[in-house]
N, C-alpha and C positions, 0 to 999 in steps of 0.2 A: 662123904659129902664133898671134901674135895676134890677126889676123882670127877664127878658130877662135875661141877662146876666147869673143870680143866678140859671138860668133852664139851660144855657147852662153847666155850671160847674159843675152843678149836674149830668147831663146828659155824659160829658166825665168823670166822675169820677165813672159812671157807669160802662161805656161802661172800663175805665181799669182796674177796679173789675172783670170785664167780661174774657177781654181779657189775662190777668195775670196771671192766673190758666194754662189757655191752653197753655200761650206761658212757663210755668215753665215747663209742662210736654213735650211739645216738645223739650225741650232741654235737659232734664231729658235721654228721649229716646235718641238722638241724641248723648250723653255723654256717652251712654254706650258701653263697650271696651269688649273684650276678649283678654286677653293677653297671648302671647304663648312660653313658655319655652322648649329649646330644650336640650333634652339630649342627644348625641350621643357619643356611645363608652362608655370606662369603668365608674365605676364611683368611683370618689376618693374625696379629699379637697377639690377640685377646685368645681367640678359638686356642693357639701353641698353648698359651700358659694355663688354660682349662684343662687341656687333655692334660700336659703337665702333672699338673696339681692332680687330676683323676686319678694318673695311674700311680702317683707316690703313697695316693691315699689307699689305693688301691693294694698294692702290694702290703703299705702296715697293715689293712684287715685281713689279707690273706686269702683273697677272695679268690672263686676258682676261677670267673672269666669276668671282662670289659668287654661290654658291647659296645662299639662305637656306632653308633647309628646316625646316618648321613642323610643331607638333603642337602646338597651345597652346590653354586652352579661353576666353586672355583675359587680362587684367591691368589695371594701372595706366596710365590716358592720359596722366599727365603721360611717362610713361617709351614707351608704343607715339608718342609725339609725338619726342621726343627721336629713338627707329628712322628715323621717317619722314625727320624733317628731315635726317639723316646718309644716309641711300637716296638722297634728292632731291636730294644736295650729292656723292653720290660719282661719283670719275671713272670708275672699274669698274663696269661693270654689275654690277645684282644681278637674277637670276632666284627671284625668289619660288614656293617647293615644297612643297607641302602633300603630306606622305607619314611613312612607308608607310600602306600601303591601312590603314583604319580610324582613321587620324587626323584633323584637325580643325582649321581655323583659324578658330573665331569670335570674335566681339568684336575686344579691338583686335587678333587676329588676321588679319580679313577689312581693316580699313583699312591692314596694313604688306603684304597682301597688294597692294591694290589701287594700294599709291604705287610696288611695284616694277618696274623696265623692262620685264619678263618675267612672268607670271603663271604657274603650271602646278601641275594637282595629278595625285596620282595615283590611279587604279582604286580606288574604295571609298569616298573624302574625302570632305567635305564643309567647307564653308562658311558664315558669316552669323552668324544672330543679334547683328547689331550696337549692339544697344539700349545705350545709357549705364547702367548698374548704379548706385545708391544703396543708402544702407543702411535697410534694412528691405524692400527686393525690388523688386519692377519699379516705373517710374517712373510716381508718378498719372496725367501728362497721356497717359501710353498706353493705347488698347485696353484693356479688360478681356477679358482671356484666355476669361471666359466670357459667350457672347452673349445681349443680353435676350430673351424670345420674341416671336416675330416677326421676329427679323432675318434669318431665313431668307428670308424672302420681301420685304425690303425688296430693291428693283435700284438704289435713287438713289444712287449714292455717294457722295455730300455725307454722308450717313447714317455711312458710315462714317469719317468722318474723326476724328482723337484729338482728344477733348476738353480741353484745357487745363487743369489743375486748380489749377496752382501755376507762378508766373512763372519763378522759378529752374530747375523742370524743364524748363518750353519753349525756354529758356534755353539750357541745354546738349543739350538734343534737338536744336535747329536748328542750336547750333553745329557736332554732333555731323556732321548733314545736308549741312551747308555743307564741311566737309573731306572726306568722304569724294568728293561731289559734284565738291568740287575737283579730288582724287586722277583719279576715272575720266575727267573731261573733259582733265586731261592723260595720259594714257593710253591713251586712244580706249576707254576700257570703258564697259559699260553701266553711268549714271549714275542712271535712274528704281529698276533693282533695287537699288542701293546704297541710295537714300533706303529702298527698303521696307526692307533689313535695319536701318536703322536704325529707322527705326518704328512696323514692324511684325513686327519681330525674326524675319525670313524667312530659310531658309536655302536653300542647293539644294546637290545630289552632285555630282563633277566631271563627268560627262557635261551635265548640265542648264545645270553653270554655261559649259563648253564653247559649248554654242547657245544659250545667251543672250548670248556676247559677253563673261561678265564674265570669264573665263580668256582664255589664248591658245592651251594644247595639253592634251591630257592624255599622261603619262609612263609608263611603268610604272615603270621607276628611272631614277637617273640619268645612265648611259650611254643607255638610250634618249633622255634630255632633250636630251644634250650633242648625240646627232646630230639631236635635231628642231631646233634653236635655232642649229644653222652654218648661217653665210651671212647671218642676219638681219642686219639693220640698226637700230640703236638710237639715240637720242638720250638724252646722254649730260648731265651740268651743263655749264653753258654753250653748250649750243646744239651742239656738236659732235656728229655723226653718225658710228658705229662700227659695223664692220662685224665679227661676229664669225665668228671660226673654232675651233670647239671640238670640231671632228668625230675629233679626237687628240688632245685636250689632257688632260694628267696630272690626273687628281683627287683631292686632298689636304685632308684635313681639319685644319678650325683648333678648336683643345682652348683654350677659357677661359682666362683666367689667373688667377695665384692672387690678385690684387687682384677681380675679377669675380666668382670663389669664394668669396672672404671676405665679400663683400657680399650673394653670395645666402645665407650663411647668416644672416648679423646681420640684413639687413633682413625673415626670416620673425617676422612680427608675435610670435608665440609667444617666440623665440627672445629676440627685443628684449625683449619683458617682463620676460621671466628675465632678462636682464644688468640692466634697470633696477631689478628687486627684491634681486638678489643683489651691486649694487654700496649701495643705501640699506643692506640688513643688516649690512653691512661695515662703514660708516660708523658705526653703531651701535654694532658689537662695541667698533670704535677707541673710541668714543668714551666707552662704557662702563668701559675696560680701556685707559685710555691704555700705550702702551711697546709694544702686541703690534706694532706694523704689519704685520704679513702682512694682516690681514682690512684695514687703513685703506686699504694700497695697493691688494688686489686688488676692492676695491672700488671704489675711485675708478677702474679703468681700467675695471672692468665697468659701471659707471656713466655713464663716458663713451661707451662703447663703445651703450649702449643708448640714448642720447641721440640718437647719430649716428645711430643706425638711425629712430630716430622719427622724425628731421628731415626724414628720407627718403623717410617713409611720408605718407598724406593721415591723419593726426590729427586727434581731436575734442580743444581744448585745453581746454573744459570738464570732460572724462574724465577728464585728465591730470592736470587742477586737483585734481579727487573724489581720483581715487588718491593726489597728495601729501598732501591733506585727512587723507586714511582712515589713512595711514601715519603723520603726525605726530602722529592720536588716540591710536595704538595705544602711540606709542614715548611720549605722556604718560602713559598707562595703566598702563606698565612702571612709573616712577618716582616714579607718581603714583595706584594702583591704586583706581581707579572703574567699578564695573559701568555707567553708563550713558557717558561717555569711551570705554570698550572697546568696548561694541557700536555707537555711531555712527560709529568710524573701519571696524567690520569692514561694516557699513552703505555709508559713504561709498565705501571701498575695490572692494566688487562692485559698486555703482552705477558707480563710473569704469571700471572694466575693462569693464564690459560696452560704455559709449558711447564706447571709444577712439580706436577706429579707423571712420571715416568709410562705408566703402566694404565692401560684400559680393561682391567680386571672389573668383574660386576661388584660394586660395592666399594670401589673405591676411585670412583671418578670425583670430581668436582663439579658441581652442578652449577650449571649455566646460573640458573637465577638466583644462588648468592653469588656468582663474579657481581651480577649483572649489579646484586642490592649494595654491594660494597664499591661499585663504581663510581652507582650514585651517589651514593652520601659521601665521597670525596668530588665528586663534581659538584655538589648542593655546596661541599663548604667552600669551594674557590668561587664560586657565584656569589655567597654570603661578601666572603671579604672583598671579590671584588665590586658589590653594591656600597660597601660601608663606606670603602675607596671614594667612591664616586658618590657621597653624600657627604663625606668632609671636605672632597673639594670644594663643593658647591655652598657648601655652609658656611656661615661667620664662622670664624677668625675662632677660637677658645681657648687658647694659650698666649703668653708672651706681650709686650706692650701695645700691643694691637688690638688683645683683647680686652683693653683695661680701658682703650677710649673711648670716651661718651658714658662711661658708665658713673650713676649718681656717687654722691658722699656726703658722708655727714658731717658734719665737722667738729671735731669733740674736742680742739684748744687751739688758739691761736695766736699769735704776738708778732705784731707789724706785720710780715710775710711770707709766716713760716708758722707751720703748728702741725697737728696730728688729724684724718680724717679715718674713718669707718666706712668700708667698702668692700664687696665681693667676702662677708662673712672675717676679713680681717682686718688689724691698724697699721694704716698707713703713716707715716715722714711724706709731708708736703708741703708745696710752697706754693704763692699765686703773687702776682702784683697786685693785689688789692685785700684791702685785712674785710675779714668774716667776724662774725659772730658765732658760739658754740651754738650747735644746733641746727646751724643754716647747713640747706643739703644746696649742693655744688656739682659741678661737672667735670669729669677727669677729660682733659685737652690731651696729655702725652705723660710719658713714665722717663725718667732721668734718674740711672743709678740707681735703681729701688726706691727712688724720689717722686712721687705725684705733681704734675704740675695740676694745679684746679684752676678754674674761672668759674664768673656765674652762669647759670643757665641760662640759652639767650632766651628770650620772650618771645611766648608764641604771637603769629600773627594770625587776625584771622581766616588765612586759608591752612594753616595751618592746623587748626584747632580748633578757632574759635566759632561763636556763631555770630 
């Protein structure tokens, strides 16, 4: 019986020797993910700390690939720098995917294309234009977009080459050069079309960029991706080589988070402005109206709040200067009502808003019609204060002994000369040459020392008054 037994226990101890292996790898298979990061539209702070967060997350699941899928017409280098150097540092692959048909990775779309393991667009895409953006539009030391006559029949291509106009644009043209360069040479992509799109702001459609080398496939979606891309072999940070299988692997998309969301809203240039305009009027109201704190507090946080986003952005601090300039004129304006005070802060104020921000990247310009709405309601309030101005002049008198004469009195005690009268809601010390009776109403002549002089009221006549 024993024996029996010691055969059976050997026997399932076999059999889940057996079974163990199979069922690790079936779950093995079964646990593998593609996860997919969307970019659309410009890219700034927010898209950096997305990807970010993607591929941290990414890495703890273990997943076999990131697809970074792209529709972007460009953005911010400090932050398409930030993508890069987190692609080039992650243990996951990322396959870079320009899709659906009709979208577009140019600018520093085409260089986070070019630093990812994997390349691939889909049916319709395109690519390029990687030229470095400044503000006021394409950069001097490049081509001019329209050629002299005769250059049609020029062949020497020395002829063509970009004239240099200004050090700081060659400057970051080359550096521009020098990275993406970098990018294709680890990558095995074609490196001489890279320079053209930086230089010559060249683009091509995913078939073209296919046979040129600078892709690796073209997709139609991305389960077609997932089965062109198993089995490849990738090198990975650190030198390690992966070999992927994604010809079943679950595909699951990664949603931003709300730290990511929060950031792309604050850092839309527009957006920032408004918090830094509507935290300074806050400050104002406070300061105008000590005790309210609602506008001192929500000021100060939209204040801050719009600081943090500038910090963020590539600022002109010259701008930033104008705009504090233009606002400190206006709020002396308020206090201090001067027609030419008023118009050089409303002066200084659209001078800075216009040179704020550095960069003519799509999605982060400043839009004319909030300069235009925040001009005006600092033009409305120096017209406010300068009407109020010009109705106290014109108006009686409402302060000080001036405003005290002719006004009635009552007269609530009196003895020989002197007594107490009730007036403008307060009690009076007065005196008159002539004694009153309590009760009798009187007329304030003049103010001595906090002292009331009264007399009677004269009698009307009747053109006065009378009939």
């Amino acid at each position: 019986m024993q024996s029996v037994q010691a055969t059976l226990v050997a026997a399932a101890a076999a059999v889940a020797l057996l079974v163990s292996p199979l069922a690790a790898s079936a779950g093995e298979n079964s646990s593998k993910v593609a996860l997919t990061v969307s970019v659309d539209g410009a890219i700034g702070p927010a898209t950096a700390r997305y990807v970010k967060d993607a591929l941290t997350k990414a890495s703890e699941r273990r997943a076999e690939v990131v697809i970074l899928r792209m529709n972007t017409p460009g953005g911010l280098s400090t932050s398409m720098r930030e993508i890069i150097a987190d692609v080039l540092a992650s243990r996951v692959p990322v396959v870079g995917y320009v899709a659906p048909s009709g979208a577009h990775a140019a600018s520093a779309g085409t260089y986070i294309l070019y630093a990812t393991h994997i390349a691939a667009m889909a049916p319709g895409t395109n690519l390029g234009a990687a030229t470095p953006v400044q503000i006021g539009g394409p950069l001097p030391g490049l081509p001019d977009a329209t050629p002299d006559k005769g250059d049609k029949d020029k062949k020497d291509g020395s002829d063509q080459k970009p004239k240099t106009k200004d050090a700081m644009t060659a400057k970051a043209t080359n550096d521009a050069v020098a990275l993406i360069r970098s990018l294709a040479e680890l990558r095995g992509r074609n490196a001489d079309w890279a320079e053209k799109a930086v230089r010559e702001a060249e683009s091509l459609s995913a078939n073209a960029a296919l046979q040129a080398k600078v892709i690796d496939l073209v997709a139609r979606d991305q389960a077609e991706l997932l089965r062109q891309i198993d089995g490849r072999a990738v090198e990975i940070a650190g030198g390690d080589t992966r070999h992927l299988a994604t010809s079943e692997a679950a595909r699951e998309a990664l949603e931003p988070g709300w730290i990511a969301q929060f950031l792309r809203v604050i850092t839309d240039p527009n957006i920032a402005f408004i918090l830094m305009l509507v935290g300074i009027y806050g400050l104002i109201f406070e300061l105008s109206s000590p005790g309210a704190v609602a506008p001192g507090v929500i000021g100060t946080i939209c204040l801050l709040l719009g600081l943090y986003a500038l910090n963020m952005l590539p600022i002109n601090y010259a701008g930033l200067a104008l705009i504090l300039l233009g606002i400190t004129l206006l709020v002396i304006e308020v206090f201090n009502p001067t027609v030419v005070i008023g118009l050089g802060g409303i002066i200084a104020f659209v001078l800075g808003a216009v040179m704020l921000f550095e960069i003519e990247e799509p999605g982060f310009r400043l839009s004319w019609p909030v300069i235009g709405i925040a001009a005006a309601i600092f033009i409305g309030m120096v017209l406010v204060v300068l009407g109020s101005l010009h109705r106290a002049r014109k108006g009686p008198v409402r302060l000080g002994a001036q405003a005290m004469r002719g006004l009635s009195a009552e007269i609530l005690d009196w003895s020989e000369r002197e007594g107490h009268v009730f007036t403008h809601g307060e009690r009076w010390q007065a005196r008159g040459t002539e004694a009153f009776k309590p009760g009798e109403v009187v007329e304030v002549a003049n103010v001595v020392d906090l002292t009331l002089v009264v007399r009677r009221r004269p009698a009307l006549t009747v053109g006065e008054g009378g009939t």
